[in-house]
Backbone bond lengths (Angstrom), bond angles and torsions (degrees), N, CA, C in turn:
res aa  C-N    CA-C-N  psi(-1)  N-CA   C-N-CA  omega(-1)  CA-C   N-CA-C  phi
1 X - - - 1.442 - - 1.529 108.64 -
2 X 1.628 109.62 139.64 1.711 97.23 -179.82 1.536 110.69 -89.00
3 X 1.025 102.87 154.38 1.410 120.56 170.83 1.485 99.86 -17.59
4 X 1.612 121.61 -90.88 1.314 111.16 -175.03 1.320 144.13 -55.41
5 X 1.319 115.03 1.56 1.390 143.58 -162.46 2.139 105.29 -101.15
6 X 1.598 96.90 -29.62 1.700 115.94 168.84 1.316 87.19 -76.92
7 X 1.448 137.74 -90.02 0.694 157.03 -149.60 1.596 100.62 -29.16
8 X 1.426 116.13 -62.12 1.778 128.73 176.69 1.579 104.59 -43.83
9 X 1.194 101.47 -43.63 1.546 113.89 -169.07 1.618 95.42 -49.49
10 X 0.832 107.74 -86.35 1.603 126.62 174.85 1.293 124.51 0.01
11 X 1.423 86.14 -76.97 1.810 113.89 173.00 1.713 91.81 -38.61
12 X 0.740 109.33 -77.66 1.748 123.92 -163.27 1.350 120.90 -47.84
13 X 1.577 114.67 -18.91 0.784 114.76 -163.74 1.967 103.87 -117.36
14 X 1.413 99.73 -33.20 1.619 78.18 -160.22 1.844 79.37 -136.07
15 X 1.356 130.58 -1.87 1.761 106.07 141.21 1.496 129.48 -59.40
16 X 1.266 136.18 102.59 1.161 136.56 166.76 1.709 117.79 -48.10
17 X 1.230 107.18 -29.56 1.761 121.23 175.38 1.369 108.62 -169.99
18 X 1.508 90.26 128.32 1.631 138.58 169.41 1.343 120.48 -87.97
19 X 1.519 119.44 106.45 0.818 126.32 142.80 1.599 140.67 -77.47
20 X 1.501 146.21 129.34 1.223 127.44 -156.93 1.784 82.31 -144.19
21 X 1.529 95.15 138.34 2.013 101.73 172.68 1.408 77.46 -98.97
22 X 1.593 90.49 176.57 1.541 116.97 166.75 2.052 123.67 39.52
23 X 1.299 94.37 15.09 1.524 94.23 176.04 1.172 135.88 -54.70
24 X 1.420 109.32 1.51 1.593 119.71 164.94 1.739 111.16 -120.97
25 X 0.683 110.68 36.04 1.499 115.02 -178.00 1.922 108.33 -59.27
26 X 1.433 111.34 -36.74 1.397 95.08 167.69 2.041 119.55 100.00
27 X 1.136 86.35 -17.08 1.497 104.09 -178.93 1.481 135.08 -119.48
28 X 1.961 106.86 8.80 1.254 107.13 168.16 1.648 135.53 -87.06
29 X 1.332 114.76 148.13 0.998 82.68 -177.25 1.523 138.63 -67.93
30 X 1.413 114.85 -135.65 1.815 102.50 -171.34 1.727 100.85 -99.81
31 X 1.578 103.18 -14.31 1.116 79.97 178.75 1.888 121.13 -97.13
32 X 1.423 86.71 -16.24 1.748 86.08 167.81 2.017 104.76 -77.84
33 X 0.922 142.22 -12.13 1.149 167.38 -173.66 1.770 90.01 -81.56
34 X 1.423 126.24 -78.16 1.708 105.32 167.52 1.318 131.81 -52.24
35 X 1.314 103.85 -38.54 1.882 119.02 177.63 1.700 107.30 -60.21
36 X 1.199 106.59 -23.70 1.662 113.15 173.59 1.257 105.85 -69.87
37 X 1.508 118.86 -69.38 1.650 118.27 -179.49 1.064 119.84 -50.33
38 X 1.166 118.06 -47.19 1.843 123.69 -162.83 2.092 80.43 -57.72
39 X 1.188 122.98 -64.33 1.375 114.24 -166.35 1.035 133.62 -54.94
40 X 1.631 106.61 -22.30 1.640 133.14 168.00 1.306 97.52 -55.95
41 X 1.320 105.69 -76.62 1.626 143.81 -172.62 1.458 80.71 -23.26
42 X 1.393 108.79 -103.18 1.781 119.72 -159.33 1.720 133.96 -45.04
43 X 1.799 79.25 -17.52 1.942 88.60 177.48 1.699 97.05 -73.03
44 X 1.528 113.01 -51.59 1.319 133.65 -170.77 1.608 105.85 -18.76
45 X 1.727 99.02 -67.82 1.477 126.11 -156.70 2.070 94.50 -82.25
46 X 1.056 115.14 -6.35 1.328 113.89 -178.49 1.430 114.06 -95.54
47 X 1.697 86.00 -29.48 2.003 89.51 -175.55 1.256 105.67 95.49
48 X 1.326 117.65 0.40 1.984 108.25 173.53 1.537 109.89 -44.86
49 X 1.204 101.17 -179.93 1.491 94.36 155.67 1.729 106.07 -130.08
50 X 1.429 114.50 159.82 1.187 127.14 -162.33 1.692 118.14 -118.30
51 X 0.888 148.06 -170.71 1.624 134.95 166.08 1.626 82.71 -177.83
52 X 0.888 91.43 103.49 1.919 99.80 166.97 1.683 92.60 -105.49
53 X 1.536 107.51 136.72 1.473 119.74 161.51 1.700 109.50 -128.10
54 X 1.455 86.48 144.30 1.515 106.96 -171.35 1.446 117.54 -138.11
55 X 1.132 129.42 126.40 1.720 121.92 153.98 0.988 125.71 -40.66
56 X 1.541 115.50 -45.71 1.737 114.14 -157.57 1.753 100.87 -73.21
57 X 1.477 89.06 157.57 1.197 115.21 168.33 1.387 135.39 -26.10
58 X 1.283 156.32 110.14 1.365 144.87 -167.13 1.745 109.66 -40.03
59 X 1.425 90.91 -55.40 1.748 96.73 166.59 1.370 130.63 -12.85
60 X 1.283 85.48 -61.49 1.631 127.05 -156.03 1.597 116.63 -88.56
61 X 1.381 87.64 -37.45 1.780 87.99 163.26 1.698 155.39 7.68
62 X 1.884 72.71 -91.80 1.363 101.11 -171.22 1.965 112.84 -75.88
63 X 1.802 94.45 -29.29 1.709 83.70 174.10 2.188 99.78 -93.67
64 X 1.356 107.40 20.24 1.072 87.49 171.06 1.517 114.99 -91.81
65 X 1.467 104.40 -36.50 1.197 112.33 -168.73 1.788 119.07 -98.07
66 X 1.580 110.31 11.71 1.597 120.37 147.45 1.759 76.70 117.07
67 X 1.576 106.81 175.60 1.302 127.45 159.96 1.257 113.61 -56.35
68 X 1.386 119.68 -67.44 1.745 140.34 -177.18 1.417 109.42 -17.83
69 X 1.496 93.61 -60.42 1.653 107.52 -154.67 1.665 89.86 -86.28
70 X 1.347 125.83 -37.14 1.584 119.49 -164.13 1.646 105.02 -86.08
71 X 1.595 110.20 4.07 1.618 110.88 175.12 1.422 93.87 -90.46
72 X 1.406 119.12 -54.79 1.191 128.97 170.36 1.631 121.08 -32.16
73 X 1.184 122.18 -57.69 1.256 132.82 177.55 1.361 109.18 -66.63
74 X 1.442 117.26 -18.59 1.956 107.82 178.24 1.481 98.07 -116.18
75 X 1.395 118.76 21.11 1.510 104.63 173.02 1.833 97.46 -110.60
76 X 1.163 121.57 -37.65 1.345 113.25 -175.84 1.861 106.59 -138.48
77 X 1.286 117.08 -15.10 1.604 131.95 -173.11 1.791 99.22 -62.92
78 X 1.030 126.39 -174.42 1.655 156.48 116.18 1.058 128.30 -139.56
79 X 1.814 109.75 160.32 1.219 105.82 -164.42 1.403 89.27 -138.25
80 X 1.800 86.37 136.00 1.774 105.91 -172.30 1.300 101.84 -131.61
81 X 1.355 106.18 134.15 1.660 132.38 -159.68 1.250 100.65 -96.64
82 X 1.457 111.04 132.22 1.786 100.56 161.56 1.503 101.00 -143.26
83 X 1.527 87.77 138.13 1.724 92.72 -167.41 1.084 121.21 -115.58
């Protein structure tokens, strides 16, 4: 297993809450772009809790930060603006 691939493990398993800056940044590639969901994905179905922070726009969000995570965020998430 690579290094970062333990590392996922981890997170998922024995953080109770995740914090993440910049989770819409817009510029990763596809494969850090799956490594994002799968972590979304598995906290989701576990019930972690998550805190993604972002700059962009409320607008802008949800296609910033993929379908996955913005289904995720309107099935059990909210999103609170501070301006």
């Amino acid at each position: 297993m690579r290094r970062f691939d333990v590392l996922r493990a981890k997170l998922n398993r024995s953080a109770w809450s995740l914090v993440i800056d910049e989770s819409a940044r817009g510029d990763e590639s596809q494969r850090e772009r799956g490594i994002f969901d799968e972590i979304i994905d598995e906290r989701y179905r576990n019930e972690q809790d998550t805190l993604l922070i972002s700059n962009c726009a409320a607008d802008q969000f949800g296609s910033e930060c993929g379908p996955l995570v913005a289904s995720r965020i309107h099935e059990k998430g909210m999103l609170l603006l501070c301006d």
